[in-house]
N, CA and C atoms as an extended XYZ file, in Angstrom:
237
Properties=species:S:1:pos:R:3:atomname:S:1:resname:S:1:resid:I:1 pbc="F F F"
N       198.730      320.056      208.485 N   UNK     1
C       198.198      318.804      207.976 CA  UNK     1
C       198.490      318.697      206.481 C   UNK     1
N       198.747      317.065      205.823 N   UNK     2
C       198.795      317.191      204.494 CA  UNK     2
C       197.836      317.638      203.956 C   UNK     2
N       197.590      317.963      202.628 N   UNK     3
C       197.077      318.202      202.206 CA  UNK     3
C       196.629      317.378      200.602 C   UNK     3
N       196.484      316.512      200.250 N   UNK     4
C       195.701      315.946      198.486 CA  UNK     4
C       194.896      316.264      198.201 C   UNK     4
N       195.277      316.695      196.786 N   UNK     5
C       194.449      317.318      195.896 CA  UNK     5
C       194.237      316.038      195.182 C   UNK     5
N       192.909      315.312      195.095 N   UNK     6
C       192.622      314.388      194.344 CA  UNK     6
C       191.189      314.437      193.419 C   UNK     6
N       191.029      313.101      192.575 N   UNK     7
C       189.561      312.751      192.123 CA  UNK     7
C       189.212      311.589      192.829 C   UNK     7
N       187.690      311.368      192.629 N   UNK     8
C       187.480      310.205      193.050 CA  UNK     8
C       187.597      308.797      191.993 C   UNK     8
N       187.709      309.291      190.980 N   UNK     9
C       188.040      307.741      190.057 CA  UNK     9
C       189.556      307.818      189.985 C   UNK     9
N       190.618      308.379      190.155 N   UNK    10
C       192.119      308.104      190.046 CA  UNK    10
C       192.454      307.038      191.041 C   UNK    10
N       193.121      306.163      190.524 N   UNK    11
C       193.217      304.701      190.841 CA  UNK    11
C       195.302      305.144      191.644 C   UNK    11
N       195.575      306.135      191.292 N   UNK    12
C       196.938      306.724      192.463 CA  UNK    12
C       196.386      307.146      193.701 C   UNK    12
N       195.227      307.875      193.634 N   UNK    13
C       194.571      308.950      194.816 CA  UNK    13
C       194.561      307.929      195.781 C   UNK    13
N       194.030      306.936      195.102 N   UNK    14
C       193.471      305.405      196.104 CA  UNK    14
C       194.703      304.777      196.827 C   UNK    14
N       195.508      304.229      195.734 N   UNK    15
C       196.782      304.253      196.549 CA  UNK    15
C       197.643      304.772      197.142 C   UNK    15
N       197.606      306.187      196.850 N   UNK    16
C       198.388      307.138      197.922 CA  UNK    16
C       198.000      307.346      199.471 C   UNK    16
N       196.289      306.826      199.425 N   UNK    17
C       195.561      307.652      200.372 CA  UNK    17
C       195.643      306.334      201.237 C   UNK    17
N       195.591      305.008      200.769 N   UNK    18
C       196.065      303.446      201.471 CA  UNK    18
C       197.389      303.695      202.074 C   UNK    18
N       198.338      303.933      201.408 N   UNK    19
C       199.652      303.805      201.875 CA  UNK    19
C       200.024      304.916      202.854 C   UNK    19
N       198.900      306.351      203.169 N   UNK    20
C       199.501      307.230      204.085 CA  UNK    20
C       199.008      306.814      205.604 C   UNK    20
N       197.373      306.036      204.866 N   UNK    21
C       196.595      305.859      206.097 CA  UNK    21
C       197.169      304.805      207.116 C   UNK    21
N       197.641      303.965      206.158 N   UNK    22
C       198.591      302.679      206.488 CA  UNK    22
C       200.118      303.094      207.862 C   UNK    22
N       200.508      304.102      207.356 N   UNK    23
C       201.344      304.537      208.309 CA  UNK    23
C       201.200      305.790      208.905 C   UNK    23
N       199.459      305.954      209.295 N   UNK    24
C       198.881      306.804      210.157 CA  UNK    24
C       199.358      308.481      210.184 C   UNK    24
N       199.126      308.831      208.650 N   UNK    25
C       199.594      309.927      208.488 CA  UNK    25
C       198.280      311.071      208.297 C   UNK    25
N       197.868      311.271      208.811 N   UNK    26
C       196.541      312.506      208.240 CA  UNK    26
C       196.578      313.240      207.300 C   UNK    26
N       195.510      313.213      206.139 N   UNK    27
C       195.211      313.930      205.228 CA  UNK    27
C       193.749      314.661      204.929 C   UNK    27
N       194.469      315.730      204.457 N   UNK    28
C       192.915      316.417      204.060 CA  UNK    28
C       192.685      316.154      202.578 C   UNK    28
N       191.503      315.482      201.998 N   UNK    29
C       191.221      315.451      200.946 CA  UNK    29
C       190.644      316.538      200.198 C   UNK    29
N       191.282      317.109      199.013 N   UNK    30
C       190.010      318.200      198.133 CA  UNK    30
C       190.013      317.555      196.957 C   UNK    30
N       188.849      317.474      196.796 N   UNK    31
C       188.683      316.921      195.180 CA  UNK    31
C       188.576      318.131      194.572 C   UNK    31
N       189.417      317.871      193.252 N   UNK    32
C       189.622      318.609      192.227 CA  UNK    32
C       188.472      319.205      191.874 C   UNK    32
N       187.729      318.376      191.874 N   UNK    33
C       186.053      318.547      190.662 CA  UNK    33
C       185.278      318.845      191.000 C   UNK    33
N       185.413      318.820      192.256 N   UNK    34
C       184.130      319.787      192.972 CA  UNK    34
C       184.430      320.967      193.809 C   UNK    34
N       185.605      321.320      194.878 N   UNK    35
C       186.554      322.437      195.474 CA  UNK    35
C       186.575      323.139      194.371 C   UNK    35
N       185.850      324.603      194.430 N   UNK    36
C       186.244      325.597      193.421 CA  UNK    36
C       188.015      326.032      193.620 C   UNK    36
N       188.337      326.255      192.533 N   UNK    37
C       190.090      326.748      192.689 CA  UNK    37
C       190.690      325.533      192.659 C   UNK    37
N       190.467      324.855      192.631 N   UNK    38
C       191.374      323.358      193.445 CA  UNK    38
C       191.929      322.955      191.981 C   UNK    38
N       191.487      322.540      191.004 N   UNK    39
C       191.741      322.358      189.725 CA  UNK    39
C       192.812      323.189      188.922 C   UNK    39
N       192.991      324.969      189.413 N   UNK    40
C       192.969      325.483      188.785 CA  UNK    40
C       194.891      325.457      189.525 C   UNK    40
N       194.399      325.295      190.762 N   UNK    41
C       195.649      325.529      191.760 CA  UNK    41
C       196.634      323.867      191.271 C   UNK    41
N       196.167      322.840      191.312 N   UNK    42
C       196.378      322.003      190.841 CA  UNK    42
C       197.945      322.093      189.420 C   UNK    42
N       196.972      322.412      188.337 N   UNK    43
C       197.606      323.109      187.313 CA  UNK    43
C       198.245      324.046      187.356 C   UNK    43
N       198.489      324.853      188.254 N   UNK    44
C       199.498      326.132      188.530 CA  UNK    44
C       200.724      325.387      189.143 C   UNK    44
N       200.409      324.639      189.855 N   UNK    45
C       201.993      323.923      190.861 CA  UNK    45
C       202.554      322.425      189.769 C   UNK    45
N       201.331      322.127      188.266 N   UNK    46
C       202.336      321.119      188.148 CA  UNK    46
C       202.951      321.377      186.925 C   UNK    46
N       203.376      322.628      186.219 N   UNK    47
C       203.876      323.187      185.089 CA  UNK    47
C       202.614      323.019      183.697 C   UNK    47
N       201.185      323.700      184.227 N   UNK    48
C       200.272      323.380      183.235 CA  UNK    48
C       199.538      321.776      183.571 C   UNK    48
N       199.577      320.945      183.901 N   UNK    49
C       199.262      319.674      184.380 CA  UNK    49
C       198.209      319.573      185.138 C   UNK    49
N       197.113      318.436      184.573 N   UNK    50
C       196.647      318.770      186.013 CA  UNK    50
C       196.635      316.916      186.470 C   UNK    50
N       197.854      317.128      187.409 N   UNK    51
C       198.027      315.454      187.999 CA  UNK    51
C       197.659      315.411      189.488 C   UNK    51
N       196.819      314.651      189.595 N   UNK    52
C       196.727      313.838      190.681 CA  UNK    52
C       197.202      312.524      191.217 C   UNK    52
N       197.636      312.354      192.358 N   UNK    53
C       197.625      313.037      193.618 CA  UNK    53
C       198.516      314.326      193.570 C   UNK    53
N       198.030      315.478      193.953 N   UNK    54
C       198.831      316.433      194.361 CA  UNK    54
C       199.299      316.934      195.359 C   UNK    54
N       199.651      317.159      196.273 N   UNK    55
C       200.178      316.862      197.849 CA  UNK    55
C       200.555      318.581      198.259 C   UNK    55
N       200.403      319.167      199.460 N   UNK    56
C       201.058      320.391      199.682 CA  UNK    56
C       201.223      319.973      201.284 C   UNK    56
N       202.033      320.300      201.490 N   UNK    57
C       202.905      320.067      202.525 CA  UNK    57
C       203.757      321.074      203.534 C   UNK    57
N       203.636      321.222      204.263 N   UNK    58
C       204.067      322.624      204.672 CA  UNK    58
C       204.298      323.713      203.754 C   UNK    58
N       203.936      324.401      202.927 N   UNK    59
C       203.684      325.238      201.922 CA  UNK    59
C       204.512      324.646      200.806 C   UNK    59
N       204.937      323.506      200.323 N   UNK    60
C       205.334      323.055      199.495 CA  UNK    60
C       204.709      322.109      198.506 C   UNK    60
N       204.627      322.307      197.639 N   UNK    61
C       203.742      321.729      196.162 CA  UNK    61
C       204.488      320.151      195.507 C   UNK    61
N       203.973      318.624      195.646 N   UNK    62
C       204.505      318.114      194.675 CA  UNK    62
C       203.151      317.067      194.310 C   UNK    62
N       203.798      316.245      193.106 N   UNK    63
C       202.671      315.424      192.419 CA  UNK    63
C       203.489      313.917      193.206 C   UNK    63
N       202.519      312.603      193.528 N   UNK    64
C       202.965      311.464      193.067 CA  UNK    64
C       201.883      311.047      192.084 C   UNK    64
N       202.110      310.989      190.834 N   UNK    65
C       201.385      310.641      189.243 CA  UNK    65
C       202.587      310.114      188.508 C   UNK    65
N       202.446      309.140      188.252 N   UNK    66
C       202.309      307.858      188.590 CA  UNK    66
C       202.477      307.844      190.224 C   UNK    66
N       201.267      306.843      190.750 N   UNK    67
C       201.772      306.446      192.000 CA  UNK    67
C       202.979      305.628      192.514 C   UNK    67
N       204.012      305.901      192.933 N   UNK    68
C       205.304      305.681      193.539 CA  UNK    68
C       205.805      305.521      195.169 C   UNK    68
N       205.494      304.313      196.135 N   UNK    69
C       205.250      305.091      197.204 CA  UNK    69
C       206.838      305.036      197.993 C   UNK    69
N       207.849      304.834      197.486 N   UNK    70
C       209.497      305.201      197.492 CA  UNK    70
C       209.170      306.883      197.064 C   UNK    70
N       208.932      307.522      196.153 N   UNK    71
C       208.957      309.000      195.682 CA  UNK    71
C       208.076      309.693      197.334 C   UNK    71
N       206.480      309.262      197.467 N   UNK    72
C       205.964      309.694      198.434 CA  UNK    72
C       206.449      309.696      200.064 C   UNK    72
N       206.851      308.252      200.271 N   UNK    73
C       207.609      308.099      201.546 CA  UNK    73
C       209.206      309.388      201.443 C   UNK    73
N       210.118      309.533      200.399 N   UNK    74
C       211.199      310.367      200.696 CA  UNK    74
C       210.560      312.054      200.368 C   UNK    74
N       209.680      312.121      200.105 N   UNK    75
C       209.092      313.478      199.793 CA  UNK    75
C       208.286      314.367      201.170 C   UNK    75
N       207.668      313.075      202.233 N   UNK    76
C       207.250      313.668      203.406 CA  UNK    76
C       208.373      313.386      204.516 C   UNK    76
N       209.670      312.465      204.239 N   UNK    77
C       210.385      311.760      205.151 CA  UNK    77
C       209.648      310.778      206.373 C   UNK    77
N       209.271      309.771      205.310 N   UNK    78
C       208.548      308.699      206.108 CA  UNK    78
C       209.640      307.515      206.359 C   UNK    78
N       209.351      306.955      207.330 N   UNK    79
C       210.499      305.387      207.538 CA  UNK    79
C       209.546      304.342      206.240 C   UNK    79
């Protein structure tokens, strides 16, 4: 299952999480700010950063920050 690493006031999280639900993709949400580690893991996969949405994906780490949903759709291989 995907996986986002988000907050609840990031105004990308919102749109990332519209546009996956939109084409019926399942996600697990962890918020940063409350998931112990999650913050910390966050900042380890984005070179010091800590951007949200952060996405892990079959053991693979990326950000869409700025929300982009051309970057997100070719990053999971969505139509």
């Amino acid at each position: 299952m995907l996986k986002m690493y988000c907050t609840t006031w990031c105004s990308d999280c919102r749109r990332a999480k519209r546009f996956l639900a939109e084409r019926g993709v399942a996600v697990e949400e962890i918020n940063i700010e409350s998931t112990p580690g999650a913050a910390e893991l966050v900042v380890a996969h984005n070179h010091g950063k800590r951007k949200v949405p952060t996405f892990e994906h079959q053991g693979r780490f990326f950000h869409c920050s700025p929300f982009d949903p051309a970057i997100l759709r070719a990053e999971l291989n969505l139509n």
